[in-house]
FIRO-94745 format. One record per residue (C-alpha): residue in three letters; x, y, z. Coordinates in steps of 0.1 Angstrom, whole numbers, padded with zeros to 4 digits, always signed. Example, Ala and Ser with C-alpha at 12.3 -4.5 7.8 and 13.67 -1.06 7.14 Angstrom:
ALA+0123-0045+0078
SER+0137-0011+0071
***
This chain:
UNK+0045-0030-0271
UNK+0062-0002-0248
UNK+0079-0016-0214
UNK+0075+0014-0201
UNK+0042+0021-0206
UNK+0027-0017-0197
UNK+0048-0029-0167
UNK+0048-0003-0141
UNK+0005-0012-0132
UNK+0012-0049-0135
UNK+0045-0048-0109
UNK+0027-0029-0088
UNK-0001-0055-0085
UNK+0025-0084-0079
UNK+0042-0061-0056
UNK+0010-0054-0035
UNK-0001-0090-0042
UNK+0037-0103-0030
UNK+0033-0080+0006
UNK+0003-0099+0013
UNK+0011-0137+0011
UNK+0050-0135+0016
UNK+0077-0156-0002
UNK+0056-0169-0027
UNK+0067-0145-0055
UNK+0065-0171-0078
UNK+0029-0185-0070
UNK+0016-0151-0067
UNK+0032-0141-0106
UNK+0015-0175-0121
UNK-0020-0166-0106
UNK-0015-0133-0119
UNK-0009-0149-0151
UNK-0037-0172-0149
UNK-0062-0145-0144
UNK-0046-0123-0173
UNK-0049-0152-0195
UNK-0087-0159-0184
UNK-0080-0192-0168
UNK-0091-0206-0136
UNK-0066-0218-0108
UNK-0065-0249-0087
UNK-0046-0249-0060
UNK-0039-0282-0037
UNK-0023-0279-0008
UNK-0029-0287+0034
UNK-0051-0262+0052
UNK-0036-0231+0067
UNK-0011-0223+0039
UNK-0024-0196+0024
UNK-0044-0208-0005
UNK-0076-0183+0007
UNK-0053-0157+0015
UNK-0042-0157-0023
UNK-0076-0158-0034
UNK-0086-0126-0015
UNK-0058-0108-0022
UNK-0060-0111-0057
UNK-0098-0103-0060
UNK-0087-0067-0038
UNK-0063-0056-0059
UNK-0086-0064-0094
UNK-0118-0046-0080
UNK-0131-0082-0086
UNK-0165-0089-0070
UNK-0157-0120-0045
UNK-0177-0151-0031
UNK-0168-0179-0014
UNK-0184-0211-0015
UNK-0177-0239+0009
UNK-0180-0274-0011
UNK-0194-0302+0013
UNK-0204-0332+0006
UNK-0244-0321+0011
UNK-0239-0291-0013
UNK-0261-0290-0045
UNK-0263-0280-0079
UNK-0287-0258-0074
UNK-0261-0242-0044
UNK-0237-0233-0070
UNK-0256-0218-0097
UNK-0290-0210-0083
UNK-0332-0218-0084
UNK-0358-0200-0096
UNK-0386-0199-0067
UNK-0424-0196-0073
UNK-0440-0160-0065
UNK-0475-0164-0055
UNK-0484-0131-0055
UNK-0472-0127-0091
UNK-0477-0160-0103
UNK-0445-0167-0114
UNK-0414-0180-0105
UNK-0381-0156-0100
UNK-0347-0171-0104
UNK-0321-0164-0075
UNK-0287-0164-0087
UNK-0261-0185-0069
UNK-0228-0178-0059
UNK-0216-0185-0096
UNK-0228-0150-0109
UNK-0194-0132-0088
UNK-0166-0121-0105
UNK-0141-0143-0089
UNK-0156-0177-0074
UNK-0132-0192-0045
UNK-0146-0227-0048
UNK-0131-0234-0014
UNK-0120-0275-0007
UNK-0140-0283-0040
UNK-0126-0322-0037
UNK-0150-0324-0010
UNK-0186-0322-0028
UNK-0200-0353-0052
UNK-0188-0351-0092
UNK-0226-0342-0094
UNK-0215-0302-0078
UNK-0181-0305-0087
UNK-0200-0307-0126
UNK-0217-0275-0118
UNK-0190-0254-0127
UNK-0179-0270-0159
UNK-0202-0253-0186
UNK-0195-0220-0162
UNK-0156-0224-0166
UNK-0156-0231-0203
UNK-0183-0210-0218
UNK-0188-0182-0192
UNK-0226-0187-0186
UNK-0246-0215-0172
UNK-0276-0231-0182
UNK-0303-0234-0154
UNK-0334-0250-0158
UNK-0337-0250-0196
UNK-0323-0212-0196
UNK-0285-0200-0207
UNK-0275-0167-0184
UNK-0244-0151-0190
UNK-0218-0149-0163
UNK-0196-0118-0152
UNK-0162-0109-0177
UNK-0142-0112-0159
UNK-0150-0149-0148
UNK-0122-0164-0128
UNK-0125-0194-0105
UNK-0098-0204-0081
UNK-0105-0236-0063
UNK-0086-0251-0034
UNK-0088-0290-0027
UNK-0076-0311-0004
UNK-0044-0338-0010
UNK-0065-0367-0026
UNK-0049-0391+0002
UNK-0073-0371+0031
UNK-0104-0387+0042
UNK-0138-0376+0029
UNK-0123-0365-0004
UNK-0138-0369-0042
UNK-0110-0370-0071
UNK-0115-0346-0098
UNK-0125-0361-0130
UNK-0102-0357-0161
UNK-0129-0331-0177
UNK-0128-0310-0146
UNK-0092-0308-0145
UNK-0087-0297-0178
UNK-0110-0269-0172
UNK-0079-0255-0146
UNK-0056-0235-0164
UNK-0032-0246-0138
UNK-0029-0262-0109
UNK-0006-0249-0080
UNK+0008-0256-0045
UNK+0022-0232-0018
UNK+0037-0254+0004
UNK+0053-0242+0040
UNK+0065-0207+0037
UNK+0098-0199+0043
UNK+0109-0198+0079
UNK+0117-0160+0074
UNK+0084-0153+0056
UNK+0071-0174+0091
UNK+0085-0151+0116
UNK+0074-0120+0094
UNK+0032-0139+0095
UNK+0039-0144+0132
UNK+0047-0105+0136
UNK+0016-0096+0124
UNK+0036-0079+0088
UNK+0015-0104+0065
UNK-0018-0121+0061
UNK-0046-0104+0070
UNK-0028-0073+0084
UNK-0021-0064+0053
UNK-0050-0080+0032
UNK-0069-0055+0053
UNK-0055-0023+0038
UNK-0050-0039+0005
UNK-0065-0016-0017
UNK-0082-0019-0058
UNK-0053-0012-0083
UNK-0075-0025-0113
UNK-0111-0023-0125
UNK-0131-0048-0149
UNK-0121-0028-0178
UNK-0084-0020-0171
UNK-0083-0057-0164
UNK-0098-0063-0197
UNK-0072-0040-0217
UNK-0048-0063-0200
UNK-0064-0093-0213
UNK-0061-0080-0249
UNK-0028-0069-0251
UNK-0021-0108-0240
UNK-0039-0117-0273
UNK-0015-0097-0293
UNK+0014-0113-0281
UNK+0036-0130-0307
UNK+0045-0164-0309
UNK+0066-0174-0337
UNK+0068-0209-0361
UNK+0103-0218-0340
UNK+0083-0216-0306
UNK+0050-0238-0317
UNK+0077-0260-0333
UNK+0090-0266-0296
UNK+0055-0266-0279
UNK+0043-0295-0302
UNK+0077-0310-0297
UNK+0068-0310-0253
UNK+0032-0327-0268
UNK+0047-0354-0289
UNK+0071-0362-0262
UNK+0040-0365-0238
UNK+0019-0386-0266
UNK+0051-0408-0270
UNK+0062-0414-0230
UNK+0054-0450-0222
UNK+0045-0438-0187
UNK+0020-0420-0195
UNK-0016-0431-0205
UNK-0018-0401-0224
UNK-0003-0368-0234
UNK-0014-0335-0238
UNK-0042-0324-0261
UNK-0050-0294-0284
UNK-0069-0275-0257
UNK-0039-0281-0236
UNK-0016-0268-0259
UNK-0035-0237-0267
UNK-0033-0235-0225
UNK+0002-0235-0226
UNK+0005-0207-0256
UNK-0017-0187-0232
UNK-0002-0192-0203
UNK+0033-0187-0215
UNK+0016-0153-0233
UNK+0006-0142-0198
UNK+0043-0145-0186
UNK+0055-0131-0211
UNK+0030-0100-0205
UNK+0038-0098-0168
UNK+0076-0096-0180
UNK+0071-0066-0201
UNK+0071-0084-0236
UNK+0058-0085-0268
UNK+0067-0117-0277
UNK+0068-0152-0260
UNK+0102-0170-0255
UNK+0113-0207-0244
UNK+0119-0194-0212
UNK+0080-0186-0207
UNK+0073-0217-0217
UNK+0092-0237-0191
UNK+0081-0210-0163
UNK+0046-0220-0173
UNK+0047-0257-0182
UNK+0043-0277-0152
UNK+0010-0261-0133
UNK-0002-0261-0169
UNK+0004-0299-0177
UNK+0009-0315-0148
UNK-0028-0321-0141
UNK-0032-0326-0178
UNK-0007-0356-0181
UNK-0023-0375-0147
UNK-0051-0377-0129
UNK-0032-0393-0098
UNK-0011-0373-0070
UNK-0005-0335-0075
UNK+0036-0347-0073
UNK+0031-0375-0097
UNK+0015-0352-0126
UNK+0046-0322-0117
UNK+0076-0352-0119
UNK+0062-0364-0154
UNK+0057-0326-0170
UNK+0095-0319-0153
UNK+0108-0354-0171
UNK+0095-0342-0204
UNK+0115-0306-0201
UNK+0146-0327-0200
UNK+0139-0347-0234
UNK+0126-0320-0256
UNK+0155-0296-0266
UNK+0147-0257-0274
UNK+0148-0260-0313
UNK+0160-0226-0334
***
């Protein structure tokens, strides 16, 4: 694939994307990457970081269709994906979609609903439709969730379950910006100054072209050799109860595809790997604190050598 010809519409979305939530240049290129490599994004962090910010930029600048839903600990089901309600003049009951059927779903403090709503979203995140009342409906494509939850040691909090966890493609943090990206928030040059003016540079379909070129990138025997090597290692650790499976592999080969895209690449190297590997297996290798799951997936990058 040409440089030239792929990388000037993608820097200019991480560009507009990077004026908006400032020093973050590396959060802002892995949700990028997550989006190109039809993921969904968790991100855990205190409130007032950011972590909305993100999600609104990055539904602006793709021409994505946005809703936010607020996850309390009262929300249903049924306020996630919808209920048909009876017509009496026609006899008949209409189904009124929830706020599921949007391009991009910001499933806002999602740690704060039952497992029962947090479950709503599973079939939606895997399969790209949801079944409601005996009825499959297809979601938008693009489908991209990006949900935000709370640090699990806050009160009035519900700990994903392993099965929604591994439906994140990865799982990020922002943290404190930088006290010079600070001062430029506090002047008004950031935020939602300039989330305001932040204007489309993709559309479903150029986003789509996007996601196929990903497809095509090449990944050679040498690189799976050292991607089941990081698995084995995590099977193997004795601190760990277990290791990373298939489905997180294949997250990790799309993942490090997606960097590799957003670098201008036809072909994925080590390096995308290791740019990629610890939102992509932190939360896969433990259920416990966000920091807990990132020190693990970090130890393992030590112990597995690049082989080739």
């Amino acid at each position: 694939m040409n440089r030239a010809e792929r990388l000037p519409d993608l820097a200019s979305v991480l560009a507009a994307l990077e004026g908006v939530v400032l020093g973050k240049s590396r959060e802002v290129r892995l949700s990028l990457c997550c989006l190109l490599a039809r993921g969904h994004l968790l991100i855990e962090d205190l409130p007032g970081l950011g972590k909305t910010t993100l999600a609104q930029a990055l539904a602006r600048v793709t021409g994505l269709d946005m809703q936010r839903l607020q996850f309390t600990s009262d929300l249903l089901p049924a306020d996630v994906l919808g209920v048909s309600v009876f017509d009496p003049r026609e006899a008949r009951f209409h189904f009124h979609p929830g706020p599921v059927f949007h391009g991009l779903v910001l499933a806002d403090e999602i740690n704060r609903a039952t497992p029962k709503t947090q479950s709503a979203l599973l079939e939606a995140m895997e399969e790209g439709r949801v079944t409601v009342e005996g009825e499959t409906r297809a979601l938008p494509d693009p489908f991209f969730v990006i949900a935000t939850q709370n640090p699990q040691e806050q009160a009035g909090t519900f700990p994903l379950p392993e099965s929604q966890l591994d439906r994140f493609l990865m799982r990020l943090s922002l943290g404190y910006p930088a006290p010079r990206a600070e001062r430029e928030i506090l002047r008004g040059q950031a935020g939602r100054v300039k989330l305001d003016a932040l204007m489309p540079l993709l559309d479903a379909e150029r986003l789509h072209g996007w996601q196929a070129r990903l497809d095509g990138i090449h990944v050679s025997d040498a690189l799976l050799d050292y991607v089941q090597a990081l698995a084995a290692a995590s099977r193997e650790h004795p601190e760990m109860a277990w290791g990373l499976s298939t489905r997180g592999i294949l997250a990790l080969l799309q993942a490090a595809r997606g960097w590799a895209l957003l670098d201008g690449r036809d072909h994925v190297l080590p390096e995308d790997v290791q740019a990629v590997w610890v939102p992509v297996a932190g939360h896969r290798l433990s259920s416990g604190p966000r920091e807990e799951g990132e020190a693990l997936a970090r130890h393992l990058l030590t112990r597995v050598t690049v082989m080739g």
